[in-house]
Structures are given as structure tokens and as C-alpha cells.
N, CA and C atoms as an extended XYZ file, in Angstrom:
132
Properties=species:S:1:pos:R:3:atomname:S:1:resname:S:1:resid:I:1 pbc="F F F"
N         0.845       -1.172        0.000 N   UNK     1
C         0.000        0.000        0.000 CA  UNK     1
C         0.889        1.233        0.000 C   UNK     1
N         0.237        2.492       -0.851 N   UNK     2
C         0.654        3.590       -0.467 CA  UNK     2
C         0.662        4.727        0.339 C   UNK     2
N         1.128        5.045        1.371 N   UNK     3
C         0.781        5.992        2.304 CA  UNK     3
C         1.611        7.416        2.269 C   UNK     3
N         0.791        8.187        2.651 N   UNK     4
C         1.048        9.906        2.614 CA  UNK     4
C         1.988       10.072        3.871 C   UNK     4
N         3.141       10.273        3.307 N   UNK     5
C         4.250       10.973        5.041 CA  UNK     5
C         4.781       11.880        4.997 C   UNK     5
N         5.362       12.436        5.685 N   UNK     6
C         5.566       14.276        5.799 CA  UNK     6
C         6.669       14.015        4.627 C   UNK     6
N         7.660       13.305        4.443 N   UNK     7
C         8.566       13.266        3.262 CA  UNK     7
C         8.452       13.148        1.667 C   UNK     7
N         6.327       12.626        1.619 N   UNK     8
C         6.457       12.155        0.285 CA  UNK     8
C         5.528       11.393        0.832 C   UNK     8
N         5.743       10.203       -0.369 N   UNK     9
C         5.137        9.152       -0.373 CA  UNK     9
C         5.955        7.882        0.194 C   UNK     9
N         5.434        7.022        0.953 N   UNK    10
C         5.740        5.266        1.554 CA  UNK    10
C         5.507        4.159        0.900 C   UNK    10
N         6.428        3.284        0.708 N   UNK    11
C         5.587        2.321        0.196 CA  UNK    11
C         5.523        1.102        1.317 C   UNK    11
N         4.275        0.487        1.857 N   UNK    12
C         4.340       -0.207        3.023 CA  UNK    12
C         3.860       -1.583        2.785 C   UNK    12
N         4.197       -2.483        3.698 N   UNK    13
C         3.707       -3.950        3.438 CA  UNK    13
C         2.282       -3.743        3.797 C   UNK    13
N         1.771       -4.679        3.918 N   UNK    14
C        -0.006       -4.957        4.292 CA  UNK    14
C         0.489       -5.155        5.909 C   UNK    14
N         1.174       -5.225        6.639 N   UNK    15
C         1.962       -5.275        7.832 CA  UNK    15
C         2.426       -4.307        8.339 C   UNK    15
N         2.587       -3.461        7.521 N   UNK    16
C         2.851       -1.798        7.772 CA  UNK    16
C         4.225       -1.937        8.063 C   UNK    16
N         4.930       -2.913        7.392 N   UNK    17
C         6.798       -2.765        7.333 CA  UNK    17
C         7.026       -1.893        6.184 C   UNK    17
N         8.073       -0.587        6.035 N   UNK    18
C         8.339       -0.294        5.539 CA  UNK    18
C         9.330       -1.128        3.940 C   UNK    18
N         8.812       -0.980        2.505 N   UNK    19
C         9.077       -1.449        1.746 CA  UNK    19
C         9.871       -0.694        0.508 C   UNK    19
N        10.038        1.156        1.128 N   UNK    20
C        10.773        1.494        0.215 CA  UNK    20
C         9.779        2.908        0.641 C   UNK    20
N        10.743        4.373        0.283 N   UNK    21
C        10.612        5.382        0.336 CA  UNK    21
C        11.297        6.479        1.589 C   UNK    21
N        11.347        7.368        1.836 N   UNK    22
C         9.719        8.399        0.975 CA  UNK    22
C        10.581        8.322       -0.443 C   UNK    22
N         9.338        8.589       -1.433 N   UNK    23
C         9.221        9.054       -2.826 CA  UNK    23
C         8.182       10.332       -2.995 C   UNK    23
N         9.099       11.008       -3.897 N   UNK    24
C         8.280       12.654       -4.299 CA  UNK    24
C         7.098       12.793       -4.465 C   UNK    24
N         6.767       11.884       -5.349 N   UNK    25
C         5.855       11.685       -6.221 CA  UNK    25
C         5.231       10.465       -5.549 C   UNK    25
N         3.466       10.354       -5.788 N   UNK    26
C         3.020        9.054       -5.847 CA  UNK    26
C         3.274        8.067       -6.959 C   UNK    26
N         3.378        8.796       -8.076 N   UNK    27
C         3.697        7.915       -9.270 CA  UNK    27
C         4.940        7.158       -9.050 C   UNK    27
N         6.094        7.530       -8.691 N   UNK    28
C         7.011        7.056       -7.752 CA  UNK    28
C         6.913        6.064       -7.377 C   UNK    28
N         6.182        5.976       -6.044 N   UNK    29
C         5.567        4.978       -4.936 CA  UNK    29
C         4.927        4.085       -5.876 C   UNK    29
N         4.286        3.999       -6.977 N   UNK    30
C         3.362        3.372       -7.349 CA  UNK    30
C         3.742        2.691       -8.516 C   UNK    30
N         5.247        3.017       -8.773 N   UNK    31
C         6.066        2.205       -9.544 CA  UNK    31
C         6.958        1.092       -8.999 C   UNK    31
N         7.371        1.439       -7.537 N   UNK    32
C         8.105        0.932       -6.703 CA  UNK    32
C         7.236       -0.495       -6.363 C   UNK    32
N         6.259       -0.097       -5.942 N   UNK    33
C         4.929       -1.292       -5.645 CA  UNK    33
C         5.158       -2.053       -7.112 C   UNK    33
N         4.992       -1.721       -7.953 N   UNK    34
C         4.556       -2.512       -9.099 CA  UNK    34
C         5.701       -3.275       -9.284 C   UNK    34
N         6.826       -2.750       -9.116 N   UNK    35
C         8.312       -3.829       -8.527 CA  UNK    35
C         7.942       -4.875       -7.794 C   UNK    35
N         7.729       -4.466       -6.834 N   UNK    36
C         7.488       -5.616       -5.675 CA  UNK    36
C         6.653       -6.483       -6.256 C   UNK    36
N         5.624       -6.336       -6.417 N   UNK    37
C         4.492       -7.444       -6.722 CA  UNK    37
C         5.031       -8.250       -7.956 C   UNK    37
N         5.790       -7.646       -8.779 N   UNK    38
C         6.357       -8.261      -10.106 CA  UNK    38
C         7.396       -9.540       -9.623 C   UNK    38
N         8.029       -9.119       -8.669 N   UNK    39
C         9.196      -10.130       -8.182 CA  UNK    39
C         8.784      -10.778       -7.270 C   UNK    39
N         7.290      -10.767       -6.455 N   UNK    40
C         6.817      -11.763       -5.757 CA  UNK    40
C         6.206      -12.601       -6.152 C   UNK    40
N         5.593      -12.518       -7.777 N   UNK    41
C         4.915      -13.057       -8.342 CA  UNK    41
C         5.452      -13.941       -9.335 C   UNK    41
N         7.035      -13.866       -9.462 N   UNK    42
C         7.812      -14.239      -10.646 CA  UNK    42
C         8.033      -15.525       -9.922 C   UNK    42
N         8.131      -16.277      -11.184 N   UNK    43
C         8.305      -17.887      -11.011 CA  UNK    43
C         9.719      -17.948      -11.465 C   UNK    43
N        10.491      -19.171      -11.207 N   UNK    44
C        12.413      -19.419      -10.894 CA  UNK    44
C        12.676      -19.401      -12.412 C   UNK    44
């Protein structure tokens, strides 16, 4: 998920562990996510 912090944008687990940021931009954040899910989803 993406969350609003005084630095920008967060990108956070569903656990609320930090997964990367702050970023400027949400578009940013919302590229960073699309990382993650790409490489959790990738098969060997």
C-alpha cells in the first residue's frame, strides 16, 4: 500500500513494514509497488 508521510510518499507492506521510500511523487511509490508485486509473483 501507499501511504502519505511528511517526506512524500511510503511504500508499506499490508503489515505496515516499511518497503521502500519516501518518494516525491506518488507515481514514484506506485512504480516501486509494481516492482514488488512483479518479483513476488515471478516464477524461478
Amino acid at each position: 500500500m501507499i501511504k502519505k508521510v511528511k517526506g512524500g510518499y511510503r511504500v508499506l507492506s499490508e503489515k505496515g513494514r516499511n518497503m521502500g521510500g519516501p518518494y516525491k511523487t506518488r507515481e514514484e511509490a506506485a512504480k516501486r509497488l509494481r516492482q514488488i508485486e512483479f518479483f513476488k509473483h515471478k516464477k524461478g
